[in-house]
C-alpha positions as CSV (number, residue, x, y, z in Angstrom):
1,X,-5.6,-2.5,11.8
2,X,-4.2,1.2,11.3
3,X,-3.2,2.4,8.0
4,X,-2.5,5.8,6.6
5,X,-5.2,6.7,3.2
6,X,-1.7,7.5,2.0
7,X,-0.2,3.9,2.5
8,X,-3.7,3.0,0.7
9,X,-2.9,5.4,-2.2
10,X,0.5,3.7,-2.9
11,X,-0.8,0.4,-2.7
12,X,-3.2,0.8,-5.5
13,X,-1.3,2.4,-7.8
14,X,1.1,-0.2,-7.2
15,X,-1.2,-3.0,-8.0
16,X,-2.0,-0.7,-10.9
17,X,0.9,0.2,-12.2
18,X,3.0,-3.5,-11.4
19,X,6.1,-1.3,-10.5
20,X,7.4,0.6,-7.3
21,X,9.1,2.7,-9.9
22,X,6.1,3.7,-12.1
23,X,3.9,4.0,-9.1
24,X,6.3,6.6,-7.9
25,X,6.1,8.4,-11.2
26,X,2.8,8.4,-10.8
27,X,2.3,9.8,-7.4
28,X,5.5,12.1,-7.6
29,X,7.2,10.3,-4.3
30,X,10.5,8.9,-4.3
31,X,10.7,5.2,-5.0
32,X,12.1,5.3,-1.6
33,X,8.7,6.9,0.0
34,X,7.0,4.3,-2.1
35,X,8.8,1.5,-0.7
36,X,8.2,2.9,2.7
37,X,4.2,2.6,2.8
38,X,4.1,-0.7,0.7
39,X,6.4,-2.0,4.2
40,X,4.7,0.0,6.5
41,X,1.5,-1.5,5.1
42,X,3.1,-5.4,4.9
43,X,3.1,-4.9,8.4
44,X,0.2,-3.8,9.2
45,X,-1.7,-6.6,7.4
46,X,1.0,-9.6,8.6
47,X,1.3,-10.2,4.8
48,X,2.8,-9.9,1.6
49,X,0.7,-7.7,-0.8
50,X,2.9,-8.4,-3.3
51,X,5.5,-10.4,-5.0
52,X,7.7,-10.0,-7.9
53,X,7.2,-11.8,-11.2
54,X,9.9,-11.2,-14.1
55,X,10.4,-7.4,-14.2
56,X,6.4,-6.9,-12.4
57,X,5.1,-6.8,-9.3
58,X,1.8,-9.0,-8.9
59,X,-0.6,-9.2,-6.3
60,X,-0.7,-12.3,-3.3
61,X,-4.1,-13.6,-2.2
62,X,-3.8,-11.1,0.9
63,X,-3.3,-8.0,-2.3
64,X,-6.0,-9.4,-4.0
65,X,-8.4,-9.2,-1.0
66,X,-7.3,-5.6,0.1
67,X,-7.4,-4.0,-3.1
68,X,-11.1,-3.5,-3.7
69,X,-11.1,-2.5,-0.3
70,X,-8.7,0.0,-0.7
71,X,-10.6,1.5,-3.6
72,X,-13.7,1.3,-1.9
73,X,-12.2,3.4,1.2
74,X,-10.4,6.0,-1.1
75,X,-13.6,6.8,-3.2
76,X,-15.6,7.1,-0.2
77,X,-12.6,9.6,1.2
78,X,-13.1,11.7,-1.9
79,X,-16.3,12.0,-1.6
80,X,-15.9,13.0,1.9
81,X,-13.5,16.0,0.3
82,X,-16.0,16.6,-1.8
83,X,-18.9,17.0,0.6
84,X,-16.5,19.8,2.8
85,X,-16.3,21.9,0.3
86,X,-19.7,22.4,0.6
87,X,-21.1,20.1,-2.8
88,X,-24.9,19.9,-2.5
89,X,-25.5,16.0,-3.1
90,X,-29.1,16.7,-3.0
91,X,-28.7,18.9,-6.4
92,X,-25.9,17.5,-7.7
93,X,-24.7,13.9,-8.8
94,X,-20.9,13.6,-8.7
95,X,-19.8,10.9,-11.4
96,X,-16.4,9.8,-11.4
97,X,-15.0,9.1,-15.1
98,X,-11.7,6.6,-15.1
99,X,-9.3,8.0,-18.2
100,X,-5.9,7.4,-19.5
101,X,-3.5,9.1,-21.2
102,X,-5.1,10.2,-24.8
103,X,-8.5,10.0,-23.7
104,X,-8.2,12.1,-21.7
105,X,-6.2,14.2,-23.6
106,X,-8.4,14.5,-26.4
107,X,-11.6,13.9,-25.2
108,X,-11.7,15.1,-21.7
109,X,-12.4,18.5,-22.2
110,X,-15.4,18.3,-24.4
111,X,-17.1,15.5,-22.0
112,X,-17.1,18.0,-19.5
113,X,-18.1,21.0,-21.4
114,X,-21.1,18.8,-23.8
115,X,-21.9,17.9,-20.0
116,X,-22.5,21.4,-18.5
117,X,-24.7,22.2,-21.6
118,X,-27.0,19.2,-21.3
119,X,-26.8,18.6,-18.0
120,X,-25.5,21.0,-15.7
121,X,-26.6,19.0,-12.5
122,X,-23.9,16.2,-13.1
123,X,-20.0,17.1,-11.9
124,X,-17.8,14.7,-13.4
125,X,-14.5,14.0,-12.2
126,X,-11.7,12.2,-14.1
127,X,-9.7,9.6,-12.2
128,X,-6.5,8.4,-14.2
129,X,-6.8,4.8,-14.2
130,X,-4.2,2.2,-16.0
131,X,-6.2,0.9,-18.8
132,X,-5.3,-2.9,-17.7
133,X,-7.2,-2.3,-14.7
134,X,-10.3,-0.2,-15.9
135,X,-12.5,-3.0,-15.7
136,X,-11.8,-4.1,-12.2
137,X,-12.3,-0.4,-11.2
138,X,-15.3,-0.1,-12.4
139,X,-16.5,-3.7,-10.9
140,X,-14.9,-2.6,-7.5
141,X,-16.8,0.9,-7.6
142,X,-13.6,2.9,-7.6
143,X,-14.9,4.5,-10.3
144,X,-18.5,5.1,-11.8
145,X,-17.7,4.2,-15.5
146,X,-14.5,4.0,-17.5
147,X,-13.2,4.7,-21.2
148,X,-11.1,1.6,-21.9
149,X,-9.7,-0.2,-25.0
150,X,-9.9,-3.6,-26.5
151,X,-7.9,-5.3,-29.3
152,X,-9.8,-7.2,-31.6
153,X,-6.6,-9.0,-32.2
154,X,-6.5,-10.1,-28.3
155,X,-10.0,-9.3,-26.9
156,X,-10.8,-8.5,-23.5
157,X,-12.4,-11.4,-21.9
158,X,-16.1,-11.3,-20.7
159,X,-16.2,-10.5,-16.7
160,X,-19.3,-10.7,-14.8
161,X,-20.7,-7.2,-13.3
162,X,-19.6,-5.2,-16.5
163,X,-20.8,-3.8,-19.3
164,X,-19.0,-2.4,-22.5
165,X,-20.3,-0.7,-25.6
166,X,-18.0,0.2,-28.2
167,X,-18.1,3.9,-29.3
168,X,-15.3,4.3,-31.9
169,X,-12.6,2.0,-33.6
170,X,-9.2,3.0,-35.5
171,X,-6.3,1.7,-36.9
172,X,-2.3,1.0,-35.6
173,X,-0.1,3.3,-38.2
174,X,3.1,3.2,-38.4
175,X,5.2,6.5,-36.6
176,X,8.1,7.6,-38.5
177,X,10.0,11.4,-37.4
178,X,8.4,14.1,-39.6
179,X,8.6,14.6,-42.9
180,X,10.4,11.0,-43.5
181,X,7.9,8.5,-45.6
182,X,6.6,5.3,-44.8
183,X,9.7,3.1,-44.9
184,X,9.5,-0.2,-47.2
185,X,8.9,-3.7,-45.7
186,X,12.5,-4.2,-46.0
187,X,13.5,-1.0,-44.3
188,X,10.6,-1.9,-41.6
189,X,12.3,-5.5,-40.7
190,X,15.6,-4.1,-40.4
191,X,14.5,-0.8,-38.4
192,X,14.6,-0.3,-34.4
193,X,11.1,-1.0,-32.7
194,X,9.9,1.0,-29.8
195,X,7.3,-1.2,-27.9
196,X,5.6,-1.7,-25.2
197,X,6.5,-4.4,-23.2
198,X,4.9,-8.2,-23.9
199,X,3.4,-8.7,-20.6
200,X,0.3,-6.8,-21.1
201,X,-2.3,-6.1,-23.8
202,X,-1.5,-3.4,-25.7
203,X,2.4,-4.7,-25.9
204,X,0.7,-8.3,-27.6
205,X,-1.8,-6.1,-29.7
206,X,1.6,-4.2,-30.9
207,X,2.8,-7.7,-31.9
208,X,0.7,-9.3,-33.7
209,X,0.3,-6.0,-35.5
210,X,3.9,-6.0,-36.7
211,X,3.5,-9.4,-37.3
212,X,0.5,-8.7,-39.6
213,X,2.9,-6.4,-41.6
214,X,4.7,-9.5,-42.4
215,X,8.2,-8.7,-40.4
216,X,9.8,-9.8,-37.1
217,X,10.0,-6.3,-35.0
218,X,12.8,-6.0,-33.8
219,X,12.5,-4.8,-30.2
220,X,15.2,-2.3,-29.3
221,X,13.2,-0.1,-26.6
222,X,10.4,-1.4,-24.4
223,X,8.4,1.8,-23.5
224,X,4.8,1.5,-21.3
225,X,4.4,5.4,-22.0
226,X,2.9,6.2,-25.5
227,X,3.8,9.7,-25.4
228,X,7.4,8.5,-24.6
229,X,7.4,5.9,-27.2
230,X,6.1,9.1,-29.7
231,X,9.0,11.1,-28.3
232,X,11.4,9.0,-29.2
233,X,10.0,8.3,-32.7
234,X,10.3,11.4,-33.1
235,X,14.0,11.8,-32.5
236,X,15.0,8.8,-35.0
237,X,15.5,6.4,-32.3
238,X,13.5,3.6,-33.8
239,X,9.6,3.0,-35.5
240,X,6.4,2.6,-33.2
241,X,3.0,2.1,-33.9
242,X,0.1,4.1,-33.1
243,X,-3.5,5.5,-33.8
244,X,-5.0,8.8,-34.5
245,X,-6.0,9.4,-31.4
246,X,-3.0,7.7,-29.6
247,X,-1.1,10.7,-31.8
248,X,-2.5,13.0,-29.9
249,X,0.3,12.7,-27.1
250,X,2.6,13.6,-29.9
251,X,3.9,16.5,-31.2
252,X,5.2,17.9,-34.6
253,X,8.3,15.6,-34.5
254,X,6.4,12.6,-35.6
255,X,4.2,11.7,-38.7
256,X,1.3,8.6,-38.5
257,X,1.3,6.8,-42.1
258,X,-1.5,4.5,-42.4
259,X,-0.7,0.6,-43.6
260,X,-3.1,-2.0,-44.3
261,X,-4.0,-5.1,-42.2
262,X,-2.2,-4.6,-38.7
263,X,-5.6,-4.2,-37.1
264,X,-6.1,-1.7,-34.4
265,X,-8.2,-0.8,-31.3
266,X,-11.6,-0.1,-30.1
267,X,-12.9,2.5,-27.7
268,X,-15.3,1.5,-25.3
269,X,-17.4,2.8,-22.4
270,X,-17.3,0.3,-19.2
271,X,-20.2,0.6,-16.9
272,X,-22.0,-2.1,-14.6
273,X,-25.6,-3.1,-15.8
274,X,-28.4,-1.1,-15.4
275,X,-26.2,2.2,-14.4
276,X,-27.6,5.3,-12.3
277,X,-29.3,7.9,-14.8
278,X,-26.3,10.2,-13.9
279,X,-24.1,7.6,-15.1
280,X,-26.3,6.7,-18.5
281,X,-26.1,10.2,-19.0
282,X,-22.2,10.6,-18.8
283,X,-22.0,7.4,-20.5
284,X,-24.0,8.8,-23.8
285,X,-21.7,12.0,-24.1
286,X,-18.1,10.0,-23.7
287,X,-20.2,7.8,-26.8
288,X,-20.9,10.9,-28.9
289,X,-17.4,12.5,-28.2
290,X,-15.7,9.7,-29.3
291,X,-17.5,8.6,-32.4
């Protein structure tokens, strides 16, 4: 079979992302270029790699069989980049961290620097991965460990190969614009709700949250993007909810109040079983960093 590494690319963040649209967001194409290599690709295989369900895409058996694959080949191409730019691999051990959005933003930075301190022989390198899919990456070896979240409210289920310790655990909070107070229960069942959608976790954690609060949200913008979804609180446009750390893809526009009993989220640190000492290592500073 030929395939481009590009075709590759698409298809993964794809699967990833469950849209053509967000995919292309993600990689900066056109939705048109995107559409182009998922064909090109369909081809190639003799198979649909994916199918649309409600508003997603979701993968076919012949999808589900590639993508590991396809991660496996593109980690062993970056490496390959890595290695011509003259990285010593007998000196150093390259450990690739999966992130999303305020993870990395607030915790990226002092993982690497706490790293270069302590141990100055590891490189890390951050691969944005959609937190829905931070588990399989790090069973598929597309990445060497991963910072991802579970609810309590709707826990991740146990998966075979994988490993997660929990390193830190905050509250959901209601997001109001600046400078505006926490509204009143009535105010909060009448208001606008910016959610994300139903389909995945964090969009049923969101839920159940509101519903803890005793109201029926009522859903006026579906947003996957928290640092949209913060943008738009901040503009007046409806009510979200929200951690500390998730605030950190805010700005000044928007104020976090604190409420009682709509649960939250944990941080935890995905590895497989018995990691590489490199990995351990990384592992234990993503642990301090975040609690």
């Amino acid at each position: 079979m030929t395939w481009t590494l590009g075709q590759l690319q698409t298809f993964v963040v794809v699967a990833e992302r469950g849209s053509m649209t967000r995919a292309a967001e993600a990689l900066g194409y056109s939705i048109g270029a995107v559409s182009q290599h998922m064909s090109a690709l369909r081809r190639t295989v003799g198979s649909d790699l994916v199918i649309r369900r409600g508003r997603s895409l979701v993968l076919t058996e012949a999808g589900r069989t590639l993508l590991p694959r396809a991660r496996s080949i593109l980690a062993a191409q970056a490496q390959a980049e890595l290695a011509m730019l003259g990285r010593d691999f007998e000196r150093e051990a390259i450990v690739t961290l999966g992130v999303f959005g305020s993870t990395s933003t607030i915790g990226l930075p002092l993982i690497v620097r706490l790293l270069a301190e302590r141990h100055p022989d590891i490189v890390v390198r951050a691969r944005e991965v959609n937190v829905e899919t931070m588990s399989a990456a790090v069973i598929d070896g597309a990445i060497d460990l991963g910072i991802g979240i579970d609810y309590p409210a709707v826990p991740l289920p146990p998966m075979r190969g994988l490993t997660w310790t929990t390193v830190a655990a905050e509250d959901f909070g209601v997001v109001t614009p600046a400078g505006r107070p926490l509204p009143s229960p009535g105010e909060l069942a009448e208001a606008d709700w910016i959610l994300p959608p139903a389909t995945d976790l964090f969009g049923r954690a969101m839920r159940l949250a509101t519903s803890a609060l005793g109201i029926q949200a009522k859903e006026s913008h579906i947003v996957t993007d928290t640092a949209v979804a913060l943008a738009l609180a901040g503009t007046g446009l409806g009510l979200t909810l929200a951690t500390p750390i998730m605030m950190s893809l805010g700005g000044p526009d928007v104020a976090l109040h604190p409420v009682t009993g709509a649960g939250g989220r944990e941080i935890i640190v995905l590895t497989v079983p018995a990691p590489s000492a490199p990995v351990a290592a990384v592992a234990e500073v993503v642990a301090e960093v975040f609690a």
